[in-house]
C-alpha positions in Angstrom: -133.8 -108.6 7.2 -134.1 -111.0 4.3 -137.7 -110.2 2.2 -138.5 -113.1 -0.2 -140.9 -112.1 -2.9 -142.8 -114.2 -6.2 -139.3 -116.0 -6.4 -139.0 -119.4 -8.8 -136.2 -121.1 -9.7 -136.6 -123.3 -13.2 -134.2 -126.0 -15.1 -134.3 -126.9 -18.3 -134.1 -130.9 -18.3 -131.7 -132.1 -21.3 -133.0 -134.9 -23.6 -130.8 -137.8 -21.4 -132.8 -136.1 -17.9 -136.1 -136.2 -19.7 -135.2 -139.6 -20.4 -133.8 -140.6 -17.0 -137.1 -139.1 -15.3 -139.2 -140.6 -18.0 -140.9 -137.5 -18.6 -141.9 -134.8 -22.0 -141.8 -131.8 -19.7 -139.0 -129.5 -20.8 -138.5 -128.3 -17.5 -138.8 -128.4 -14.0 -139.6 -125.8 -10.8 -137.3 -126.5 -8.3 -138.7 -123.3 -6.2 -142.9 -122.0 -7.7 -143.3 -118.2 -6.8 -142.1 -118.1 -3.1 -142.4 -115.7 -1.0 -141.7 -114.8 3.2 -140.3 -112.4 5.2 -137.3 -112.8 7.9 -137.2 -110.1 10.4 -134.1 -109.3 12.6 -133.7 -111.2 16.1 -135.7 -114.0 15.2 -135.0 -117.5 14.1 -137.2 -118.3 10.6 -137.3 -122.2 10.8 -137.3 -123.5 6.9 -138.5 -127.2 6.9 -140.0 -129.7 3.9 -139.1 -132.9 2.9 -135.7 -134.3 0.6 -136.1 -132.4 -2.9 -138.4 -129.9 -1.4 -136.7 -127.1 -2.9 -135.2 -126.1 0.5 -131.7 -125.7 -0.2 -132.1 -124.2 -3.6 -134.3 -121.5 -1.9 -131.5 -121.1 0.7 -128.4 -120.6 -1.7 -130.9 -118.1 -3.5 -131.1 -115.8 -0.7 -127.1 -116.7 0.2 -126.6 -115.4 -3.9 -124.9 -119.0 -4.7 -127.8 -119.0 -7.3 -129.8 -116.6 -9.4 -133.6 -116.7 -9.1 -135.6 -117.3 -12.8 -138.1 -115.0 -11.1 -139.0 -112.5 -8.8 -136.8 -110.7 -5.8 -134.8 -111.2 -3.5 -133.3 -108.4 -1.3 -131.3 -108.9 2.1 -130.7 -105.5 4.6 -132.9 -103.8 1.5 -130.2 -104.7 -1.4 -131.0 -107.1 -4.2 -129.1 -110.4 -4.1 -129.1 -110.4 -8.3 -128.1 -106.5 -8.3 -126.1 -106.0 -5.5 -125.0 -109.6 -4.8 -121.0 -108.6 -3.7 -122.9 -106.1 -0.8 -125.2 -109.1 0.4 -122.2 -111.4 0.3 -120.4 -109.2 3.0 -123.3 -109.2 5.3 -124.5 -113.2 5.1 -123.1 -116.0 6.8 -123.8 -119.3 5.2 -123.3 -122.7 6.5 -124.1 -126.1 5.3 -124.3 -129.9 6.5 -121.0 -130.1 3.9 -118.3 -128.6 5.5 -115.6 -128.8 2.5 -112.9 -127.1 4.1 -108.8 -127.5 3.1 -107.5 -130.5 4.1 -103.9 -129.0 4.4 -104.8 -126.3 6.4 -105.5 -125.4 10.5 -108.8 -124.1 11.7 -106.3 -121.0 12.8 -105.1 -120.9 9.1 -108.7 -121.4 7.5 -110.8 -118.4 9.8 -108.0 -116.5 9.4 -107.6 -116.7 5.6 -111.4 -115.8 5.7 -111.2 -113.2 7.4 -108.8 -111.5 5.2 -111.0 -112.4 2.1 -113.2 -110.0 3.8 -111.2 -107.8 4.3 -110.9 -107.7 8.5 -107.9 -105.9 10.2 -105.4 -108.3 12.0 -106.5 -107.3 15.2 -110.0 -107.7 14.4 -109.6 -111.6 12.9 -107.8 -112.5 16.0 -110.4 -110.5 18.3 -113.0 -112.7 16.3 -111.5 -115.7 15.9 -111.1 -115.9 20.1 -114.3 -115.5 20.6 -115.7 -117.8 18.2 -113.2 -120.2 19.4 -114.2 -119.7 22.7 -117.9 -120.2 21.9 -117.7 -123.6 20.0 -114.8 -124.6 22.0 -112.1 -125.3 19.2 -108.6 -123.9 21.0 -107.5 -127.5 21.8 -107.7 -128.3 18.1 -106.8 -125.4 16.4 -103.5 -126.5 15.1 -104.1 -129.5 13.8 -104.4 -129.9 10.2 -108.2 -130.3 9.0 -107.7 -133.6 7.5 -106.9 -134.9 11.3 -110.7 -133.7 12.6 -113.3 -135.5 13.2 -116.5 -134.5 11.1 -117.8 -132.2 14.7 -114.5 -130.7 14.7 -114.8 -129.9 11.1 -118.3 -128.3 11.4 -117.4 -126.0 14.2 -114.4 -124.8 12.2 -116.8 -124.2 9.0 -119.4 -122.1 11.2 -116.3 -120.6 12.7 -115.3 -119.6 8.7 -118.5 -118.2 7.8 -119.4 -116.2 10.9 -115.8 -114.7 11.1 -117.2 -111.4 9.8 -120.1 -110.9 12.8 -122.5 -111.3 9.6 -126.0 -109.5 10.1 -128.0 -112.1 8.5 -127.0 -115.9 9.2 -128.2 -119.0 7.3 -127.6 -122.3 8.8 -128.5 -125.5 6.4 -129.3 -128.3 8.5 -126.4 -127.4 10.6 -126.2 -130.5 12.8 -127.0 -133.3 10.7 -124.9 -136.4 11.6 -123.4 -134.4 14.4 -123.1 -135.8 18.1 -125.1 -134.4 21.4 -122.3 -132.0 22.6 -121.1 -130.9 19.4 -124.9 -130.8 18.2 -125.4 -128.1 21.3 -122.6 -126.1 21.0 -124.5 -125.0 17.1 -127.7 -124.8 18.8 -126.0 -122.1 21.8 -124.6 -120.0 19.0 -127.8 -120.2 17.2 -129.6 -118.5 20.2 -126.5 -115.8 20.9 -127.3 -114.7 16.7 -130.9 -114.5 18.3 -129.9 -112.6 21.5 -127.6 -110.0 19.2 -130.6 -109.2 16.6 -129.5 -111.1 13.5 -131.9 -112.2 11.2 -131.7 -116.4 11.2 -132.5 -118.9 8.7 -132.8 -122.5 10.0 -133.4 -125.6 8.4 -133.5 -128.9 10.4 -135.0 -131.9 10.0 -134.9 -132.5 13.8 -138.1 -131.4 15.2 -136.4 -131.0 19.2 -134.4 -128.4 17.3 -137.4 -126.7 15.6 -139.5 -126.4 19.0 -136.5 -125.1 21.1 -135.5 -122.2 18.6 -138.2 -121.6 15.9 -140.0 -118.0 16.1 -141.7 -118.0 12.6 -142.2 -121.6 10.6 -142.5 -122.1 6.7 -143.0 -125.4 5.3 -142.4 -125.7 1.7 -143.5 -128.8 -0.4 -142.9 -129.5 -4.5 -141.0 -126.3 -4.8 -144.2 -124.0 -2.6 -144.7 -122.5 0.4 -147.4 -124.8 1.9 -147.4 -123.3 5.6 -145.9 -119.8 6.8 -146.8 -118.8 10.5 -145.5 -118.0 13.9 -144.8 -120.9 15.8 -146.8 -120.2 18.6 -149.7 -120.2 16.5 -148.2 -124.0 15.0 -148.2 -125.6 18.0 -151.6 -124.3 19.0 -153.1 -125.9 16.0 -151.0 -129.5 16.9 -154.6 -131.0 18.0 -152.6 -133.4 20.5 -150.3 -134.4 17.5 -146.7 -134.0 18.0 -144.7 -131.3 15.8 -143.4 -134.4 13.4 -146.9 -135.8 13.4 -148.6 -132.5 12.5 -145.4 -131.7 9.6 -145.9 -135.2 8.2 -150.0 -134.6 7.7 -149.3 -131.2 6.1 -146.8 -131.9 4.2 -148.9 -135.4 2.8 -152.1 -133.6 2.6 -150.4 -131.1 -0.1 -148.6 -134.0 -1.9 -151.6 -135.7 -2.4 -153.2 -132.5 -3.8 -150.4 -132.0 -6.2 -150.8 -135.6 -7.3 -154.4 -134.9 -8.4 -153.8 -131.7 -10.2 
């Protein structure tokens, strides 16, 4: 369970940025007292614009960054306090895969799983059936640098779910991926589902949205502009499509925050 509450993330702008942005303002909100609730066995879809505030949010809750306010706690335990216990029980994947070149997909899940410290037999139980699922056997000696950019991605969800996280986040996990590869994310996606773990998903891919989404947050100049179950989304479409009815929202609350 991942429970969200008042959280803001600020940046002090340097004299150059303030400059570059031709701006006074001393700082900026990349995330304004945010707050939602993921509950286990369903997918939380996370969608807003470039520069939303969407993946700073994200590494917030996956402790790559420290909130300027408010709380964050994942399976009850505080990401600021108790960041090294959330660590062991997230899975975090990004559209950058930025694995080692030098090494195998064999080498890199394995050397993962030791990090968390998995038995021998319990990497190699995990490692065939995550190889199994996003069908990497046939490439799982060759050296990183000889994959293609699919390849790659299925070996970095492969790395970060090595240690059957309970709570998985996937950042816009199949950006610039093709059909088959793109498919093989969205399959494990739904098995996380099936199993009960508590899913983050962002996606700028609105197919993807409608075929997995449970509960649907929208977030707009750092806020939470929309937070409901998707059900109750799409009954309030109005003959729109999903993209139509996220492109109104999300202009509706821009042009607000251009008159305040």
């Amino acid at each position: 369970m991942i429970d969200v509450k008042n959280v803001t993330k600020k940046y002090t702008l340097t004299k150059k940025q303030q400059k570059e942005l031709q701006t006074n303002t001393q700082s900026v909100f990349a995330v304004n007292n945010v707050s939602f609730t993921c509950t286990p066995g369903k997918v939380f879809s996370l969608l807003g614009p470039n520069g939303a505030g969407k993946t700073t949010l994200l590494r917030m809750v996956a402790t790559i960054l420290k909130p300027t306010e408010g709380t964050i706690l994942v399976n009850n335990k505080s990401t600021i306090t108790n960041a090294t216990e959330v660590q062991k029980s997230i899975g975090f994947l990004t559209g950058s895969t930025n694995l080692y070149d030098k090494l195998t997909p064999q080498e890199t899940v394995t050397y993962f799983g030791k990090l968390h410290g998995i038995s021998k037999s319990g990497i190699q139980q995990r490692t065939q059936l995550l190889f199994d699922q996003l069908n990497i056997h046939e490439f799982s000696t060759k050296r990183i640098s000889q994959l293609s950019t699919g390849m790659k991605q299925k070996v970095s969800i492969a790395r970060s779910m090595i240690h059957d996280p309970d709570v998985v986040i996937f950042d816009e996990p199949t950006s610039g991926l093709d059909v088959i590869t793109a498919n093989s994310i969205i399959e494990l996606i739904k098995q996380c589902k099936a199993a009960g773990k508590t899913i983050i998903f962002s996606s700028h891919i609105m197919s993807e949205v409608d075929l997995l989404c449970d509960e649907l947050a929208i977030i707009n100049h750092g806020k939470i502009i929309y937070n409901d179950a998707m059900d109750n989304f799409r009954m309030q479409l109005n003959g729109q499509s999903l993209t139509e009815a996220f492109i109104d929202i999300v202009k509706n609350n821009t042009l607000a925050h251009q008159e305040i």
